[in-house]
C-alpha positions as CSV (number, residue, x, y, z in Angstrom):
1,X,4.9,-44.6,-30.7
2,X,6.8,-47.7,-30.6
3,X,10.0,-48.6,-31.9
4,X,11.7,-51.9,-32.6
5,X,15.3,-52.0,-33.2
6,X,16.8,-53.9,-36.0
7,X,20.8,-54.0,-36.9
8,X,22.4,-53.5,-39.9
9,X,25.7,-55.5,-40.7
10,X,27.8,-53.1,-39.5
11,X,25.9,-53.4,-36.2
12,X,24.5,-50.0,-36.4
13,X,20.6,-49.6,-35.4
14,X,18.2,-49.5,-38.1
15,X,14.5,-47.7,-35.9
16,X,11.2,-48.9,-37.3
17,X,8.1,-47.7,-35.8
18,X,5.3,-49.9,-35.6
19,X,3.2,-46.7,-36.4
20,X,4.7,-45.9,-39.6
21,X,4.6,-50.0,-41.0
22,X,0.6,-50.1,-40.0
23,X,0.6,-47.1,-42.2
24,X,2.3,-48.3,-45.3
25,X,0.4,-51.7,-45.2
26,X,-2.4,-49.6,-45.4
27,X,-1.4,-47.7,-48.1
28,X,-0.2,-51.2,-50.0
29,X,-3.8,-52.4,-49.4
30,X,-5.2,-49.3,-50.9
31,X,-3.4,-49.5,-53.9
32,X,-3.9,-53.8,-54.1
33,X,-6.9,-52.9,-54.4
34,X,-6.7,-49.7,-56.9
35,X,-5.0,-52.0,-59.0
36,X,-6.5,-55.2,-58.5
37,X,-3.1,-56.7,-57.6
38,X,-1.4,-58.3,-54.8
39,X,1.4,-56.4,-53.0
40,X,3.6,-58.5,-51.7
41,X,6.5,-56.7,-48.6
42,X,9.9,-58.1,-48.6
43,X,11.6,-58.4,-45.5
44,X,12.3,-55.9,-43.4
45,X,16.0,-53.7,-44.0
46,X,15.6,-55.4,-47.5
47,X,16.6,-52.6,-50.4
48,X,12.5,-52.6,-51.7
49,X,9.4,-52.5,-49.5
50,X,7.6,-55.1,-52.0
51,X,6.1,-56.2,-55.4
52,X,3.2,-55.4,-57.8
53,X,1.8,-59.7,-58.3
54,X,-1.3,-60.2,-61.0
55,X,-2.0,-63.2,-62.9
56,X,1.1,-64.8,-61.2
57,X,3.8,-62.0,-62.3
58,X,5.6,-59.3,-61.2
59,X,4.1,-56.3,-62.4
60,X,5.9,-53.7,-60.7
61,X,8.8,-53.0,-57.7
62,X,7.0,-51.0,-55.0
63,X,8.8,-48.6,-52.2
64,X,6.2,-47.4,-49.9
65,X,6.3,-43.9,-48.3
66,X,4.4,-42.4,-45.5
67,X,4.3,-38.4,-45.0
68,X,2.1,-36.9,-41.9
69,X,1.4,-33.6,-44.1
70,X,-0.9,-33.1,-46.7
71,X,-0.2,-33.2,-50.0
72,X,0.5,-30.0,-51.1
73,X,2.3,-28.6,-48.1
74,X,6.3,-29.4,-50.0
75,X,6.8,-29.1,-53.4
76,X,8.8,-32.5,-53.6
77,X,9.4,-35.7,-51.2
78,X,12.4,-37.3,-51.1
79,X,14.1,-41.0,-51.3
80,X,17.2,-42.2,-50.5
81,X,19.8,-41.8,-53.4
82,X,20.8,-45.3,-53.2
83,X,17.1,-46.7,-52.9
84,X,16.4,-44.5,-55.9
85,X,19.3,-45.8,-58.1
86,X,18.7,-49.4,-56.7
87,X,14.9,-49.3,-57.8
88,X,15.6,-47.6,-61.2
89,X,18.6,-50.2,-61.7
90,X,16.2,-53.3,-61.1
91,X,13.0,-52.2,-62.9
92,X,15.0,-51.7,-66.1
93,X,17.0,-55.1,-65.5
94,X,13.5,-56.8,-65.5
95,X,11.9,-54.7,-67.5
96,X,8.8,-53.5,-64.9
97,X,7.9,-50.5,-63.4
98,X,9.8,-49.0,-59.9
99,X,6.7,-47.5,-58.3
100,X,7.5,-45.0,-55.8
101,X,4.1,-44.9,-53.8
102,X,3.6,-42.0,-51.7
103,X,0.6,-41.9,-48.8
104,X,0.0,-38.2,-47.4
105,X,-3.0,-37.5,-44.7
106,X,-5.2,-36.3,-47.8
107,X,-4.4,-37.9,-50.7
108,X,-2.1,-41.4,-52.3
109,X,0.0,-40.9,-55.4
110,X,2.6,-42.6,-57.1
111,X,5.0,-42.1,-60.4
112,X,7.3,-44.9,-61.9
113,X,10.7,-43.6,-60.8
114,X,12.1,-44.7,-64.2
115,X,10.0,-41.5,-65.8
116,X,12.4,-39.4,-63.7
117,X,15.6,-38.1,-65.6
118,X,15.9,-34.6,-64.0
119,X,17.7,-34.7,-60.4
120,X,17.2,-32.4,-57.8
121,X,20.3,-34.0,-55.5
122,X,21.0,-32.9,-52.1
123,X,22.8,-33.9,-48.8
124,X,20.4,-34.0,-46.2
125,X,21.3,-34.9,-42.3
126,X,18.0,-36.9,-41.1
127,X,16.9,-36.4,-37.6
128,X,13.7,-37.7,-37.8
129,X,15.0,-40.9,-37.5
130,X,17.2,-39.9,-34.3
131,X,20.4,-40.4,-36.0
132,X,21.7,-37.1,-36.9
133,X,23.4,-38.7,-40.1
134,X,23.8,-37.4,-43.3
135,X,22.3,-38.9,-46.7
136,X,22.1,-38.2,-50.4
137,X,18.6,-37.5,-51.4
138,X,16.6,-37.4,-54.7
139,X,13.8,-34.8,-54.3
140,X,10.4,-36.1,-56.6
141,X,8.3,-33.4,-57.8
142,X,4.7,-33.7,-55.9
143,X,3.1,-32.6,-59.7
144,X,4.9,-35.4,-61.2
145,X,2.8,-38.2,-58.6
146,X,-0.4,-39.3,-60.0
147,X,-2.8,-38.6,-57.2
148,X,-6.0,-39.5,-56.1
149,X,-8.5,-38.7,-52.7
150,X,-7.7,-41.4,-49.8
151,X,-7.9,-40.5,-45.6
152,X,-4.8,-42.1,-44.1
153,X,-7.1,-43.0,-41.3
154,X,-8.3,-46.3,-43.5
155,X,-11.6,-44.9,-44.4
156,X,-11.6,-45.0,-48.1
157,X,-14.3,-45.3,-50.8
């Protein structure tokens, strides 16, 4: 799996693995497509992964998410506090949708992070990421995502 290193401001390393964006373009693609949109990423360490664009607006905020599980195998998946106040914060300025889009290895769902109001808030030291830090975390229900069939492979009706 390869890595490329990016900095934060602070200097500290930010790891992104080539792996894991091939992933999440493919699961932006998917979606495009579901919704007959263009999904546009921002740069990368930006707060957002991208936008919803159709008919020349901004439909929708999009954070991508990739899990290597199926879809059923945790009760929740979590975001970044910050990310999910952030996304929440901006889709209500501008009035549109935060999409949370969530790819697993059997199935793609998603849920408009604004519909959230109950928090399930939790410290959390990462060390998938091979920082052993420590980070709030929102957990989002798996029964709240709107699901449908996809292989994370790219072979999809």
């Amino acid at each position: 799996m390869s890595m490329n290193t990016f900095c934060h401001e602070d200097g500290s390393e930010v790891f992104i693995q080539q792996d894991d964006e091939r992933m999440e373009d493919a699961l932006a693609s998917f979606w495009a497509d579901q919704w007959k949109c263009k999904i546009t990423r921002f740069p990368k360490l930006f707060a957002l992964d991208g936008y919803c664009e159709k008919h020349d607006r901004i439909r929708a905020w999009v954070e991508l998410r990739m899990r290597t599980c199926p879809s059923q195998e945790y009760p929740t998946v979590i975001i970044n506090l910050d990310k999910f106040d952030f996304i929440r914060s901006v889709a209500r300025h501008f009035g549109i949708p935060g999409i949370f889009v969530v790819g697993y290895t059997d199935q793609t769902g998603f849920i408009d992070l604004c519909e959230i109001s109950e928090r399930s808030i939790e410290t959390l030291v990462r060390r998938d990421k091979n920082e052993g830090r420590n980070e709030f975390v929102v957990h989002v229900p798996t029964e709240r995502l709107h699901l449908t069939a996809w292989n994370s492979q790219g072979d999809n009706p």
